[in-house]
C-alpha positions in Angstrom: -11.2 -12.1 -20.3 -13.9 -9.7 -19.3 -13.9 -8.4 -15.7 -15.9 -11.1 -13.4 -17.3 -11.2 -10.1 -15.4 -12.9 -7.4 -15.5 -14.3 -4.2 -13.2 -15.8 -1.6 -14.2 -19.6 -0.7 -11.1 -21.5 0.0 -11.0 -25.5 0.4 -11.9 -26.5 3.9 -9.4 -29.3 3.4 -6.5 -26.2 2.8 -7.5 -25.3 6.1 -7.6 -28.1 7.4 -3.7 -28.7 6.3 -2.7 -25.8 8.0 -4.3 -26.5 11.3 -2.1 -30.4 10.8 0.7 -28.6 10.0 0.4 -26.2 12.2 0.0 -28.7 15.1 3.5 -30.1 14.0 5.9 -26.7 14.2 8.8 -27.7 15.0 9.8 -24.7 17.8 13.5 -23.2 17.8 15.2 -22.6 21.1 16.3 -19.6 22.6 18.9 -17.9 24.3 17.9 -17.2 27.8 16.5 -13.3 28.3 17.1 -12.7 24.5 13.8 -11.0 23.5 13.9 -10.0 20.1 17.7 -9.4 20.1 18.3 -12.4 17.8 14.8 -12.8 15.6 11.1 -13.5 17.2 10.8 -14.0 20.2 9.8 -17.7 21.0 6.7 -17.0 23.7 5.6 -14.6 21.4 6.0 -17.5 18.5 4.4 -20.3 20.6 1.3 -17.8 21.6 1.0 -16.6 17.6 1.0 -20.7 16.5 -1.3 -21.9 19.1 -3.9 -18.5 18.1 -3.7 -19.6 14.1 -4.4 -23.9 15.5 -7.0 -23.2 17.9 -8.5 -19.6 17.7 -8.5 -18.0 14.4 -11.6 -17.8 12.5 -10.8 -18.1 8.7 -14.9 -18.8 7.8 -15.2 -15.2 9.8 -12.8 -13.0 7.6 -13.6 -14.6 4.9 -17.3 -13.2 5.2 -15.8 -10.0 6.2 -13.9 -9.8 3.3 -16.8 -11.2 0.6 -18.5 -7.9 1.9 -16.8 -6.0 -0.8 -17.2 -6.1 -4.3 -14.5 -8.0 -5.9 -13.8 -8.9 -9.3 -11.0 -11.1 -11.4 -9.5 -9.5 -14.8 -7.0 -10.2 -17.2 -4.5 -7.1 -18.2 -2.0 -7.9 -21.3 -2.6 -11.9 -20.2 -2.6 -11.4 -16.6 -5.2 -12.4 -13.8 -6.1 -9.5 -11.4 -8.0 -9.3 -8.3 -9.6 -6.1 -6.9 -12.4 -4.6 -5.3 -14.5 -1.9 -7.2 -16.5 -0.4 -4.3 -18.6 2.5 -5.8 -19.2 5.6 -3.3 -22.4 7.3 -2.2 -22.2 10.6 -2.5 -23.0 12.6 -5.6 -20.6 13.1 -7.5 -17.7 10.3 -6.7 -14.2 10.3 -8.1 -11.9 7.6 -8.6 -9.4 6.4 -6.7 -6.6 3.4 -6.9 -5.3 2.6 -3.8 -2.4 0.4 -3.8 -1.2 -2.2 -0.8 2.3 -2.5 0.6 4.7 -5.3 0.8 4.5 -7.9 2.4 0.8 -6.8 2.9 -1.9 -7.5 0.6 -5.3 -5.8 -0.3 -6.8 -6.8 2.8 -4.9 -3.8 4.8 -6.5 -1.3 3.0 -9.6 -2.8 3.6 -10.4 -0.3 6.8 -10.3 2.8 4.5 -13.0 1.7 2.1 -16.2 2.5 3.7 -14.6 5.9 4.9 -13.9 6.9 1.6 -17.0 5.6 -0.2 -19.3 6.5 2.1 -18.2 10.0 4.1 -21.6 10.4 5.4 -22.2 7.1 7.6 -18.9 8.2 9.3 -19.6 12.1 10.1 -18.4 13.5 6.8 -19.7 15.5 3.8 -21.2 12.9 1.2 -19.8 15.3 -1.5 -16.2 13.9 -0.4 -17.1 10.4 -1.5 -14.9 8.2 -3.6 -15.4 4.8 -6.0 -12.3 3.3 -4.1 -10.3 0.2 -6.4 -8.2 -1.8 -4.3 -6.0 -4.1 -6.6 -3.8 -6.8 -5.2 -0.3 -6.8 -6.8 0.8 -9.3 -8.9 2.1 -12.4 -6.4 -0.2 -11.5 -4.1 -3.8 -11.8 -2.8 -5.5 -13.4 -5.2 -3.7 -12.0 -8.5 -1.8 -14.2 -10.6 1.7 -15.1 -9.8 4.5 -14.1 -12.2 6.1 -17.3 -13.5 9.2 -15.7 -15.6 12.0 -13.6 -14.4 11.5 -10.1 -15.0 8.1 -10.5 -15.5 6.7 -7.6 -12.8 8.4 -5.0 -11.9 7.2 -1.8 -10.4 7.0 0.1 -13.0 5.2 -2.3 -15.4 2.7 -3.1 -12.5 1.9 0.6 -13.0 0.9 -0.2 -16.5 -1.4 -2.6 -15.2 -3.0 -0.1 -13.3 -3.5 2.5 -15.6 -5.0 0.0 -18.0 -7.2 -1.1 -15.4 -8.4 1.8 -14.3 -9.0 3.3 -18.4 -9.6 0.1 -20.4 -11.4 -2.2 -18.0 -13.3 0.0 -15.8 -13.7 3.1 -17.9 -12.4 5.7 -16.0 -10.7 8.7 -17.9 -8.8 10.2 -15.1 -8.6 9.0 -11.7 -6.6 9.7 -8.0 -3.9 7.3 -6.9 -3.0 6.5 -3.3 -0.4 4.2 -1.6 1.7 3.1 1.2 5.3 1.2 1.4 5.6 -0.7 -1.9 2.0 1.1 -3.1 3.8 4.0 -2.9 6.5 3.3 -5.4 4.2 1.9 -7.9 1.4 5.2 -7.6 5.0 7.1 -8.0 5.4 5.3 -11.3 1.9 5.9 -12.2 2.6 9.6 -11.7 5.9 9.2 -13.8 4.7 7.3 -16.8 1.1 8.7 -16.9 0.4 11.6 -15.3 -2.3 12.6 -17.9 -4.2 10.1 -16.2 -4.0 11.8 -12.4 -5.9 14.0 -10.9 -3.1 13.7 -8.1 -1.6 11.4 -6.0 -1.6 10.7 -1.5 1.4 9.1 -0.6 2.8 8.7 3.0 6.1 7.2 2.0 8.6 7.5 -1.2 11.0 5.3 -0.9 14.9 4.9 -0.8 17.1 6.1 -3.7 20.4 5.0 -4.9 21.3 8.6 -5.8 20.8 11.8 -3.5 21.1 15.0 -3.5 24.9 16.4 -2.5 25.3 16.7 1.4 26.7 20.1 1.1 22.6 20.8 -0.1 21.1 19.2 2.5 19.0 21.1 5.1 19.8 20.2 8.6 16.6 18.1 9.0 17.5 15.8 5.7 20.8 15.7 7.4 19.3 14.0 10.2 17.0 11.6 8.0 20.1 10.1 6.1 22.1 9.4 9.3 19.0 7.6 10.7 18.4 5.8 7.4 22.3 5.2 7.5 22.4 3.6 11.2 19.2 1.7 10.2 20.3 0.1 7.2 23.4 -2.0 9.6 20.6 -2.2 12.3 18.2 -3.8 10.8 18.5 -3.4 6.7 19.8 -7.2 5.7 16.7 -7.9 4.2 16.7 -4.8 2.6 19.7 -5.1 0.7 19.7 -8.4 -0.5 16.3 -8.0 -2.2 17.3 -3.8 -3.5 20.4 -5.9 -5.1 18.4 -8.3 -7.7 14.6 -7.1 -8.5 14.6 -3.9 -9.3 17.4 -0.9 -10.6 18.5 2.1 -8.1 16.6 4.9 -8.4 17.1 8.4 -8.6 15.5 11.1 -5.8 14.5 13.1 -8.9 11.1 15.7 -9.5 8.1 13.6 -10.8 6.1 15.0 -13.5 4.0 18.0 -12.0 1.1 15.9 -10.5 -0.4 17.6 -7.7 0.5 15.4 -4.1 -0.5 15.4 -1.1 1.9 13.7 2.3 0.7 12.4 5.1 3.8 11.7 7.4 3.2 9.4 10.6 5.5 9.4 13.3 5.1 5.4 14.2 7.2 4.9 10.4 10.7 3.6 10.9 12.3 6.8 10.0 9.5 9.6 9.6 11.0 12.2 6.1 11.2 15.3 6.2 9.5 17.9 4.2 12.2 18.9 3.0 13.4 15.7 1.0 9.4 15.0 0.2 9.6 18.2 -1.8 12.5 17.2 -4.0 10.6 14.2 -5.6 6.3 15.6 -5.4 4.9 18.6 -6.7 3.8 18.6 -2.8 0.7 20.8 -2.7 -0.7 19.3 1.0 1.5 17.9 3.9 0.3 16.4 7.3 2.1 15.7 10.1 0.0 13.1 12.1 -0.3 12.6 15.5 -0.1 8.8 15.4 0.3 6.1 13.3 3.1 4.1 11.3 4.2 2.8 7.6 0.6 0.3 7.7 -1.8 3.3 8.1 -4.7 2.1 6.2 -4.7 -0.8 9.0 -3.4 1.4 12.3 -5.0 5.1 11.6 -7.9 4.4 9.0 -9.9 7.7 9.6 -6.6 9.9 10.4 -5.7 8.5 7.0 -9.2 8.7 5.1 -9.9 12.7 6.6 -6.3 13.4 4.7 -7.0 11.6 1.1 -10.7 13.6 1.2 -9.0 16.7 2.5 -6.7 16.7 -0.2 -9.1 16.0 -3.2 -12.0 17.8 -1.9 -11.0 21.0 -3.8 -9.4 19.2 -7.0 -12.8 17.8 -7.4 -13.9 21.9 -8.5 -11.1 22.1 -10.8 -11.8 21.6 -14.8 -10.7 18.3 -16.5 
């Protein structure tokens, strides 16, 4: 189908079914003085139910979100949300930035204005971008996959480039992500970095196979022992979903796409520059004074000033 205008209107009597069942949790016990040793904490769990039955405006975000220009597509027979915000400045340049997991589109959501419009927030108009904000497959309000082996990173990065070439007619274009974002704009890099005019990660990714120890330096040392104590800490979920969806993955050099790093102390286990450098063409890297793995959400101008800091000379260079 041709691309379509779209806006968010759900059922009043889906939320109306959630405030019902809401009202009918069913509340765990706890063991006295636990905290968060064993899971959520329950005062914390009774406080977050009774904000979603009695506080939480859905009508509200809703028209907060409907501010933005979205749009439904269908890309080799699947249905695709995103925004297509055009920027203000004169001479925008694209770029796709991609959520997280378990996030969806709405956390980038922050960064949008900043990036299309530089100029209402204190910066150069000349930085301005036309920002696309696609919500992965199984999320938002893409389509779901319904057969195993249907999505997988690296053929959700097809989507992309075909969304971003076929659909919207861009010839080249930036790519930014976060978390799960980041793996996919990594594959985007991998499997088409004619496309890129670079790439703004703030996370890679765990790999299957590393380098040998004997070549570590002493901060990538550090990094895999915190990973390591990490993983039996708090890494179940982690490993049970790393055995089945997708294959291990090698900390290997992309394709030479220029990249850009923004590392923020608040993520679980902040990388060095060091291993960043085996796996980008790294060109810009920025240690940041706050923040964590859900930037877009927690440090939206930090964040924004980095992406525009980073492209703001690529936009001189020739095609």
């Amino acid at each position: 189908m041709a691309v379509q205008t779209f806006r968010v209107n759900i059922p009043q009597m889906t939320l109306d079914d959630l405030k019902r069942r809401l009202a009918q949790t069913r509340l765990p016990d706890e063991v006295k003085g636990a905290g968060w040793d064993y899971g959520t904490n329950l005062d914390y769990l009774k406080s977050l139910v009774d904000y979603w039955q009695n506080q939480f405006d859905w009508r509200a975000q809703e028209e907060k979100i409907n501010r933005f220009a979205q749009f439904r597509t269908e890309i080799d027979g699947f249905g695709i949300h995103f925004i297509h915000e055009r920027g203000k400045g004169p001479r925008p340049i694209p770029i796709i930035i991609i959520h997280g997991w378990p996030g969806t589109f709405f956390e980038i959501c922050k960064l949008i204005p900043l990036l299309t419009d530089p100029e209402s927030h204190g910066g150069d108009p000349a930085d301005s971008f036309d920002v696309i904000v696609p919500s992965l497959p199984g999320f938002g309000f893409s389509n779901r996959p319904l057969e195993r082996g249907m999505m997988s990173s690296r053929r959700i990065a097809g989507l992309w480039a075909n969304l971003m070439t076929e659909d919207l007619g861009y010839e080249r274009f930036a790519a930014a992500g976060g978390d799960f974002g980041s793996i996919v704009t990594q594959y985007l890099a991998e499997e088409h970095p004619e496309l890129l005019t670079g790439i703004h990660l703030i996370y890679i990714g765990h790999y299957a196979s590393t380098p040998d120890p004997s070549e570590l330096s002493e901060a990538e040392k550090r990094y895999r022992s915190a990973i390591q104590q990490w993983s039996m800490r708090e890494g179940g979920y982690y490993m049970i979903q790393s055995t089945k969806p997708h294959p291990p993955r090698k900390l290997e050099p992309l394709p030479a796409v220029p990249a850009a790093f923004a590392s923020f102390p608040g993520d679980l286990n902040p990388l060095p520059r060091e291993w960043v450098e085996r796996r980008l063409h790294l060109l810009q890297w920025t240690e940041m004074p706050r923040g964590g793995l859900f930037a877009a959400m927690e440090e939206p101008e930090l964040l924004a000033e980095d992406i525009m800091r980073f492209f703001h000379n690529r936009r001189q260079l020739p095609e």
